[in-house]
N, C-alpha and C positions, 0 to 999 in steps of 0.2 A: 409539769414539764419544765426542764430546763432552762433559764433563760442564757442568751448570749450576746457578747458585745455587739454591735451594728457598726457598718460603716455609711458615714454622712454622702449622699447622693453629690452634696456642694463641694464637700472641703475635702473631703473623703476621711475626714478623723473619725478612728475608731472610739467609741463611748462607751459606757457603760451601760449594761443593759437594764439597768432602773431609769438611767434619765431615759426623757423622751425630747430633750430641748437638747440640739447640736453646744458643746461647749465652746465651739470651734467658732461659725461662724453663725449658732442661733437657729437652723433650719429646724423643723418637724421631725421624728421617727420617722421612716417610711412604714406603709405594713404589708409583710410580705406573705400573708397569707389571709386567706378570706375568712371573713368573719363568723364566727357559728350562723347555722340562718337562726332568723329571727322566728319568736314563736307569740305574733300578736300586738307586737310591742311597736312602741314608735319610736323614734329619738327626740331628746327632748328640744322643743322651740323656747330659746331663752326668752321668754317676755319677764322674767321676775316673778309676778305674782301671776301667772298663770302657772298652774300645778298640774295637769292632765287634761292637758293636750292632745294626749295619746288616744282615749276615748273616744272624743269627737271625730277622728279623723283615720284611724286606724284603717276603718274599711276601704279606703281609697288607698291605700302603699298595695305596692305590688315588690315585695322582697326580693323576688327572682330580680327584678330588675338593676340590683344595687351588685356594684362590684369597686372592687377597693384600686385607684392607684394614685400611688404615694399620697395615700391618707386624705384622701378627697373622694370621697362618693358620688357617683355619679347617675341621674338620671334620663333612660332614652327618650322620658316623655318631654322633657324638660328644651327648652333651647336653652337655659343658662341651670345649672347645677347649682345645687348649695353643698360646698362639701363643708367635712366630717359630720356630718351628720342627717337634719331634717330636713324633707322634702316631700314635697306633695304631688304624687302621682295622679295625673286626671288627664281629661281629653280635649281640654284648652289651656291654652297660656295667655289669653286675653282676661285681662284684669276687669275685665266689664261683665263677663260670666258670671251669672248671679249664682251657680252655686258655687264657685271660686269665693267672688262677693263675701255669699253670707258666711262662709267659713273665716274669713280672714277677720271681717267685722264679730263675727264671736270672740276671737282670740279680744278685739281690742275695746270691747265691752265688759268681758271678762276682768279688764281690771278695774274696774269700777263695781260690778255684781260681786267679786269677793269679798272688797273692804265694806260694802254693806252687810252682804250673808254675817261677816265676822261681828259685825256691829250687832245686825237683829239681835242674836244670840242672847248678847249683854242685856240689850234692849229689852226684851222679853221678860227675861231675870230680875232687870231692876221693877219697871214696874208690879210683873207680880209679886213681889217683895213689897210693894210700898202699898200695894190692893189689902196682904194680906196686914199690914201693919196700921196703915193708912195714915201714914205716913207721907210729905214730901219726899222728892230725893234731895239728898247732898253727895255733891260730888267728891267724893275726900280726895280724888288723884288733884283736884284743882281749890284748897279748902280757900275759907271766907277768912282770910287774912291779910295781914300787911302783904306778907313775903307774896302773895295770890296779885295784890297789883305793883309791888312795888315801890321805889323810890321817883318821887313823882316831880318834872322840869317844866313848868308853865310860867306864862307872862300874867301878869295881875295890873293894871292899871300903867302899864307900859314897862313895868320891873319886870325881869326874867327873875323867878324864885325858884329855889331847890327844897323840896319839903317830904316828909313821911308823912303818910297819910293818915293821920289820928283824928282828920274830920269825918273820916269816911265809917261807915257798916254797911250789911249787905241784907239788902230787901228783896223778896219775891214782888211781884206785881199789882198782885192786889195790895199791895201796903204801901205803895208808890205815891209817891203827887205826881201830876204829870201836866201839861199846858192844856190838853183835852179835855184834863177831866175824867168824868163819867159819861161826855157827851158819845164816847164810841168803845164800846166793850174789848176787851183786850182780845186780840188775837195774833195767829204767827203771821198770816198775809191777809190783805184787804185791800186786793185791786193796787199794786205797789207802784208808787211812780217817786222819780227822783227827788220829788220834794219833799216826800217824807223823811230825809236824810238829816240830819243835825250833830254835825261834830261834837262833841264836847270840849269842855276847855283846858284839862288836864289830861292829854296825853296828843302830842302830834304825831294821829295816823291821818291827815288829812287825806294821804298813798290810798288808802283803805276806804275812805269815805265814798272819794272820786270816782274808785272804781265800782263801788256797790250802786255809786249812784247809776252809773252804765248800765248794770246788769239788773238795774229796776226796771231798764225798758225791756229787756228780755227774758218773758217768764218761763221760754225753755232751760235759760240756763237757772234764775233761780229756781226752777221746781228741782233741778237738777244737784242743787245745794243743798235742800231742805228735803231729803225725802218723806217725813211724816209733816203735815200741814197743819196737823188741827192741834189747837190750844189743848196742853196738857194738864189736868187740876195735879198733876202729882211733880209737874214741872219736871221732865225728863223730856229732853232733845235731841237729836242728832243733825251733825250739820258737815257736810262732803266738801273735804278740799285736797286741794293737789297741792302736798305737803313736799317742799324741795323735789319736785317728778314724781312723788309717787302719793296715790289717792288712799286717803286715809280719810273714815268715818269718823270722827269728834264727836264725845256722847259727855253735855253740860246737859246742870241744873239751869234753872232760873231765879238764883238769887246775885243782884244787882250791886254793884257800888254806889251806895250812895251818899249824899249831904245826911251829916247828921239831922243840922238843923232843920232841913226845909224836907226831907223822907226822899229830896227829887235825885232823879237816876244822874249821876255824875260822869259818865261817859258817854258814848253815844246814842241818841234818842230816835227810834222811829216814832213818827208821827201818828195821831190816829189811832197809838196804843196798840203799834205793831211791834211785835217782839224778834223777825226776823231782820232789823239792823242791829240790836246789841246781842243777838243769839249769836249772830256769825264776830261778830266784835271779840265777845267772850271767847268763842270755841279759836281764834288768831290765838288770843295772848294766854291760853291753854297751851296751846304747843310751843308757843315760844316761851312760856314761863312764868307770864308775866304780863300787866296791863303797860307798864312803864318800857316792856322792850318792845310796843309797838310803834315808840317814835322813831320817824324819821326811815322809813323804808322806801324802797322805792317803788314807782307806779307798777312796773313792768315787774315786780314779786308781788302787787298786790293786784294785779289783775290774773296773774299765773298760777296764782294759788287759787282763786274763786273761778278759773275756768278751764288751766290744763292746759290751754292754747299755748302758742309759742309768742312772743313781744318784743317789736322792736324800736327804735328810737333814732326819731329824727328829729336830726339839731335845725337849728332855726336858723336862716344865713344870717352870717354875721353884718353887723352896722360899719359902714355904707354894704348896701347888697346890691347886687348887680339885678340888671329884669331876668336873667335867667333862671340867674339863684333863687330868686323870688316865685318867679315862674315853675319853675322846677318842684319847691316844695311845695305851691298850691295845688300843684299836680296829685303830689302824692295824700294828701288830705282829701281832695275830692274824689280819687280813685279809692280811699283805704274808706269813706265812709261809701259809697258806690257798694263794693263789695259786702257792707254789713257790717263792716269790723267794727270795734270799739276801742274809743281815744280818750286820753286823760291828755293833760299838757303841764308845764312847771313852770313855773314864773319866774322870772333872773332870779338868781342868786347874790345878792350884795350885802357885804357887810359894812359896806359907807353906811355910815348912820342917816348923810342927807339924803343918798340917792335912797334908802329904806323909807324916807318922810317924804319925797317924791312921790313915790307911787301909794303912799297913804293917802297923799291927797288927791289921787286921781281914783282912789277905791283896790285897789291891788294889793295883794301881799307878797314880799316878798319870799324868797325859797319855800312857796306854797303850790301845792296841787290842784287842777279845777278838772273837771271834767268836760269832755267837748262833746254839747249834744249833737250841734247841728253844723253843715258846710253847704253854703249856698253861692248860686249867683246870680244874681235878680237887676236888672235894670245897668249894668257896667258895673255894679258891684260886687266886690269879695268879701260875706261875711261869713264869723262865727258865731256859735251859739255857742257859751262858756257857760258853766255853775262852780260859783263855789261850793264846797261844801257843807261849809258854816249855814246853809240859807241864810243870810244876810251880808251887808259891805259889799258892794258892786261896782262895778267899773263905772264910772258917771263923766267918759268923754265923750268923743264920736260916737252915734250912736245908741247911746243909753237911753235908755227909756226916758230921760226927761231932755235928750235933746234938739231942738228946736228944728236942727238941720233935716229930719225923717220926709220924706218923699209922701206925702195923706197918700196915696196907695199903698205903699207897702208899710206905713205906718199900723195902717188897720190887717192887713195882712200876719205882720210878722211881731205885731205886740201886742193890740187890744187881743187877738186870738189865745195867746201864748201869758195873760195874766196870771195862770195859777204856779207859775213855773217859779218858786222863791227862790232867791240866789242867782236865778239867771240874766242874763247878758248879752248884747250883740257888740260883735267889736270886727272892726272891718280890718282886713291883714294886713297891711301897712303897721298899723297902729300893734297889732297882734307881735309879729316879728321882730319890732324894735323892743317888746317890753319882757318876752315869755324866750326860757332857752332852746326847751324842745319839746315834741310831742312821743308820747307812748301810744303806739298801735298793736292793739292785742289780736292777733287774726285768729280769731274764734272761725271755725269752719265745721258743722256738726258732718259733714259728709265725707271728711278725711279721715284717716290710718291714721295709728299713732302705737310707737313700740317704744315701752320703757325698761331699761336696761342699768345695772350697777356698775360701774368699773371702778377697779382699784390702780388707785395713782400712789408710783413711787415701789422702791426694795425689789421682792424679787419675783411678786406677785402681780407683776403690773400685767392688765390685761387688753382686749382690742376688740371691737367687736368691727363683725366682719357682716356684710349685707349682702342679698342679691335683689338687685333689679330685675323683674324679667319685661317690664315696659316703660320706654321714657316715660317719665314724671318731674314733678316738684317736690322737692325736699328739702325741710329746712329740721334743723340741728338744734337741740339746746338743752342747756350742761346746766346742774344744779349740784354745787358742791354742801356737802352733808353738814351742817349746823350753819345756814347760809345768811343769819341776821346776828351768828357770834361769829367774828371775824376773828378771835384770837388765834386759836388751836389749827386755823383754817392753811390750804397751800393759796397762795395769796396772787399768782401766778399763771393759771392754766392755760391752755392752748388748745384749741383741740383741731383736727386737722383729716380732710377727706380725701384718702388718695384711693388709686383704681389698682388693680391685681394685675399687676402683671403676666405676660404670658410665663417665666418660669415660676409663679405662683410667688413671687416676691411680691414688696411693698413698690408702688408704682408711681405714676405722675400726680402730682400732687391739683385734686379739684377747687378745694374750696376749702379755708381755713377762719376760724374766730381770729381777730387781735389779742395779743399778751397784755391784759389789761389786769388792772387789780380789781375785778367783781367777781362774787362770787356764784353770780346769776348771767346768763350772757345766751343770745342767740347767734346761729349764722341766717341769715334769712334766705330766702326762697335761691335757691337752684335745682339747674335741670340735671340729670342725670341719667346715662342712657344705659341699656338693656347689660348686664355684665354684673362683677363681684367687685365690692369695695370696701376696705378697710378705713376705720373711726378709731383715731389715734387720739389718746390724750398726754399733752408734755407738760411737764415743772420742772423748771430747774431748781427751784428751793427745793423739791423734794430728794436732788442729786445731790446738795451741796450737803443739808441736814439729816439727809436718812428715813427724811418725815414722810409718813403716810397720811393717802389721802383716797376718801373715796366718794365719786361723782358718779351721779345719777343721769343718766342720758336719756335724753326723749327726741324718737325719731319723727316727723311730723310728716305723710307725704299722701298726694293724691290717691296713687292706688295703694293694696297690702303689698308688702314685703315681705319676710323673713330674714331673721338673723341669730347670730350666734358667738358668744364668748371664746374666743383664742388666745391661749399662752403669746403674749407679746417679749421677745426676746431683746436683751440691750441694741442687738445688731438691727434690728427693725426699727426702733426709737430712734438710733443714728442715723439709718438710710430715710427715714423720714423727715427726720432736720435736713438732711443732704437736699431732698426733691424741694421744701421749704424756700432753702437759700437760693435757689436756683431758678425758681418760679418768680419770688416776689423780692431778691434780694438784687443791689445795684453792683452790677462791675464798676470797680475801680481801679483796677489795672489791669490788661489786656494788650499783654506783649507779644513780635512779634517770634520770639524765641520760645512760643509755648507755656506762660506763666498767666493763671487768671489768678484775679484774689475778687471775692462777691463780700458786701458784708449784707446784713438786712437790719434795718432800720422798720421800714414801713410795717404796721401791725404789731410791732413789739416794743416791749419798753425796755430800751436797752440796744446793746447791738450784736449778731452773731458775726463772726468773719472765718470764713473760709477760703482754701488754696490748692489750686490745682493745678501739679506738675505734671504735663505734656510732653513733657520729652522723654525721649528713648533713653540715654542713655547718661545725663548731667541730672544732678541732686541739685533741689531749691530751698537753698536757705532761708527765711522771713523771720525778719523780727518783728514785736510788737511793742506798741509801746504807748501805753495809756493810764500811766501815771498822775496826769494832771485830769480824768474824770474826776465829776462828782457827784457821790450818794452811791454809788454804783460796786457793787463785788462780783468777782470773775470768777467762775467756774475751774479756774486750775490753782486757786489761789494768791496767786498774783497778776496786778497789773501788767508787767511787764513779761513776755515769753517771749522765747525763740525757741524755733522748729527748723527738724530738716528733713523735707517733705521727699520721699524717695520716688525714680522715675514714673512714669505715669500712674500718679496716685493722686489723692486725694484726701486734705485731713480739714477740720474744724480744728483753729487755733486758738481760740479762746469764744465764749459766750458771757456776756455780761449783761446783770439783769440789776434793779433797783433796790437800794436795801429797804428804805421806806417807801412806798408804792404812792404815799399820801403828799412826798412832797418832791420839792424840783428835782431834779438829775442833770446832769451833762454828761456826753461821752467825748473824752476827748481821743485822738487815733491816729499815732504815728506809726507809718509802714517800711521796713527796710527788705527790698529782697537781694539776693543775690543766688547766679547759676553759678554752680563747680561741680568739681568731678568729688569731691567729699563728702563722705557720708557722715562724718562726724562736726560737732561744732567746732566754727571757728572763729579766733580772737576777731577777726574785721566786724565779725557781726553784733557781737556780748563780747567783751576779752575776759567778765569775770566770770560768767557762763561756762567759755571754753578751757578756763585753768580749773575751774570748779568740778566740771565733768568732761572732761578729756576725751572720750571715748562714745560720749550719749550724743543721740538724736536729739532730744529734748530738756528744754530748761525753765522753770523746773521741772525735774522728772515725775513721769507719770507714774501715777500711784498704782502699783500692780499688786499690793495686797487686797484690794477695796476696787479693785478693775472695770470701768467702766467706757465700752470702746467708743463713747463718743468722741475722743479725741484721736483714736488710733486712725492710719493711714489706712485707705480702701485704693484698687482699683477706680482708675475713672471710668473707663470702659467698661 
């Protein structure tokens, strides 16, 4: 059949009848005719690695009941529809429905049962391979070489040294020394508790240590790690991690780095001649590459990857702290252990060499990780229970096991009981808050939804995922950008940002947004979210300035199931999303009474947006800009300085400026000129080089309309 041009429902511009994306102003195709019925089939539910969907759930769509308008399907059974596509026909819309329930919890179990099924396979293979050989395995994707750990950065006798690892070769188990001995036969678990945990001293993942020592008290989650348990003679593993969002089986050997000299394991040691602290050790610096690229990560990627959950981080109040400040975040420590979660904490950061010989001498390390067992309050006291990783060097002030001030009740209480626990500490919050910057809360929750999703950041493929709620909930967000421990190649930048649908099916009020920070790992933590449809935006501006693509892994985290789905994201929806942005969390700074706003936003971003909004009927607003004296900062239209002339009631983004190095200081500096006239074109009072330069333009410099991007273009405000 023939195709033919369409006209836009919005702009009313006629298009081409292969696009489906208005060129105009970005809108959807409509479809004007109903769709073949369907013979069986379902639409697909984007989870990513859920592949058929379709099967499970087919029996319950009722076809007849779907009909098309402008390109949103709608269902009778339904209070809130999911359009273009999937939706589940049944006879409640209560999220507590167990067979709602178990349907939805299939979809998000499913991503964990594929990446293992994919695994067995290999699994299976290699062992009978190694039956028939009898043979170990070697893993050749991960071989026993330099390149396999790396270029190695450790302190030795208080030097930091930079060195290749030529003391090092690679032992199985049995050919180990180990501090046990022979006294306990080697195996993958043995009753696992945090003390089994031993850093090693060339490579700082202490990130890694802290958090395994957590999930030593939780053997749901590590059984959850470790699918096969029993010690293998052919030394073949597999070890489950949630690999930037997305759950990937890791299938190592068991040969070890060790000391030449001494045969002993040179990385991390479980205790007891347990092989599930360097198995999950190994299978990290497997995917990252590398033993050497496991220094220096952070808590909240190393509890993310061993459990999936979402992680967030609270800063410590700052010195002097007020009781509130104080108050406040002991709050959140005795409600996040309350709830089950799991906490690591980091310890200031200083590169004064004295304040670093300070806290040596009170047992601390500086820019180090500890894990937080315990949060109590006992007798008018606030303590914690901290572990190093290291088992050993302990905090020896208030509170330490050897000091004298202990209450004989809760002496025998909370430390002759608590003897086997090496590394550990009690430190009371005062003492805690002045030393440590912040804490990681991993909110591990095994009875939550969880939908993990790819989008492509940047060009012309940028995409949006769209949700439905059909029952208030909690939902918290969080972004994993694709190679998220090599920062080179990375968008350094992102944003991501939760707005509501609109009644005419536009991008809407802006809910709940991440800060424009430089990580490439990042939550939004818990919000509510009520019964309706909502678009998950993701922005960069490096990726507008340089063309560079990028693509972020999203994982939706919420009470009940949901459903969602991949949508063509238009340039006109990336702008009206900045618009909702500056206008929620950005400050007026001028607020005339002749009808002229200008907002910029500051708050949550690093950098600053400004935009302007002409109110009047019938007079043009000239604004200049003028922010020559920033520093570290580049603008989105290529220079610091522009002028616009914003036409009657509209609306434009005059410039956006973002950090060139994320790592270091910035300032924005920000001078504003406006002026009302009846001219549409620039004039000398405003720029005179501007106005002799382009005579006739709205804008200076002018907007690039081969390379067209309408974030700067004027909109209605209305």
């Amino acid at each position: 059949m023939e195709m033919t041009a369409w006209n836009c429902l919005y702009c009313t511009l006629i298009n081409d009848p292969a696009i489906f994306i208005c060129q105009g102003c970005g809108s959807q195709k409509p479809l004007t005719k109903k769709p073949a019925k369907l013979t069986g089939s379902f639409p697909k539910i984007i989870t990513d690695t859920v592949r058929d969907v379709s099967n499970a759930i087919s029996d319950l769509v009722n076809n007849r009941d779907r009909s098309p308008a402008h390109n949103f399907v709608r269902a009778t059974h339904f209070r809130t529809p999911l359009p273009n596509g999937p939706f589940v026909d049944g006879q409640s819309n209560d999220p507590r429905d167990t067979h709602q329930l178990s349907m939805c919890s299939k979809i998000t179990t499913t991503l964990k049962q594929e990446a293992e099924k994919k695994s067995d396979v290999i699994y299976s293979n290699i062992i009978s391979y190694c039956k028939s050989s009898n043979s170990p395995f070697i893993d050749d994707s991960f071989l026993h070489n330099k390149k396999s750990i790396g270029s190695l950065q450790f302190t030795k006798n208080g030097v930091k040294r930079h060195e290749e690892p030529d003391f090092l070769n690679w032992l199985r188990p049995s050919q180990m020394f180990t501090k046990d001995g022979r006294s306990s036969p080697w195996s993958v678990l043995n009753n696992p508790r945090p003390s089994d945990i031993e850093q090693g001293t060339l490579v700082g993942d202490c990130w890694l240590m802290s958090a395994m020592a957590l999930i030593a008290e939780r053997p749901d989650v590590l059984d959850d790690i470790i699918p096969k348990k029993q010690y293998s003679h052919y030394g073949v593993y597999q070890i489950k991690l949630c690999v930037e969002g997305k759950w990937e089986v890791i299938i190592v050997d068991d040969f070890f780095p060790c000391y030449s000299k001494t045969n002993s394991i040179a990385m991390a040691v479980g205790r007891r001649n347990q092989l599930w602290v360097p198995l999950i050790e190994k299978a990290m610096a497997k995917v990252l590459g590398s033993y050497s690229k496991l220094h220096g990560a952070s808590l909240a990627q190393g509890l993310s990857m061993l459990t999936g959950a979402s992680c967030v981080n609270y800063n410590c109040p700052p010195i002097p702290s007020s009781v509130d400040d104080v108050d406040t975040f002991w709050a959140q420590l005795v409600s996040s252990k309350e709830s089950g979660f799991l906490m690591c904490c980091h310890c200031g950061a200083f590169e004064n060499v004295v304040a670093e010989a300070e806290f040596k001498a009170m047992g601390l390390l500086t820019n180090h990780a500890y894990s937080i067992l315990d949060v109590i309050y006992e007798q008018g006291y606030r303590l914690l229970r901290i572990r190093n990783p290291w088992g050993q060097f302990v905090w020896n002030g208030k509170w330490s096991d050897g000091w004298p001030g202990w209450p004989i009740g809760m002496k025998q209480k909370f430390l002759n009981q608590r003897k086997d626990e090496t590394g550990a500490f009690w430190m009371d919050l005062e003492d805690f808050v002045a030393r440590f910057a912040s804490v990681t809360v991993c909110k591990l929750r095994m009875d939550w939804s969880e939908l993990r999703v790819t989008h492509k950041v940047g060009g012309h493929s940028d995409t949006a995922l769209q949700i439905v709620i059909t029952d208030t909930c909690e939902v918290s967000v969080t972004a994993f950008q694709k190679g998220a421990f090599n920062k080179k190649d990375n968008l350094n930048d992102l944003m991501v940002c939760v707005h509501r649908i609109s009644g005419d099916r536009r991008i809407g009020e802006l809910i709940e947004m991440s800060s424009r920070i430089s990580d490439n790992h990042f939550t939004i933590d818990e919000f509510f979210l009520a019964p309706g449809e909502y678009q998950i935006v993701c922005h960069s501006q490096s990726s507008l300035l340089t063309n560079k693509k990028g693509v972020v892994n999203m994982v939706v985290h919420t009470r009940y199931p949901i459903f969602g789905e991949y949508i063509p994201m238009s340039p006109r929806t990336r702008m009206e999303s900045l618009h909702h942005v500056i206008i929620k969390e950005g400050d007026i700074v001028k607020n005339t009474n002749d009808g002229v706003v200008i907002r910029t936003l500051t708050r949550k971003f690093r950098g600053m947006i400004i935009m302007a909004d002409n109110c009047l009927e019938k007079k043009y607003l000239h604004v200049g800009v003028d922010c020559s004296q920033s520093m570290n900062i580049q603008s989105s239209r290529g220079f610091l300085q522009v002028v616009d002339v914003v036409p009657p009631l509209c609306r434009q983004v005059l410039l956006v400026l973002s950090t060139i190095d994320d790592s270091a200081q910035y300032r924005v500096s920000n001078s504003l000129k406006t002026l009302v006239h009846r001219s549409k074109c620039l004039l000398p009072e405003m720029w005179y080089e501007a106005a002799i330069s382009a005579p006739n333009a709205q804008h200076y410099p002018l907007l690039n309309t081969s390379s067209f991007d309408p974030i700067h273009s004027t909109v209605s405000v209305f």
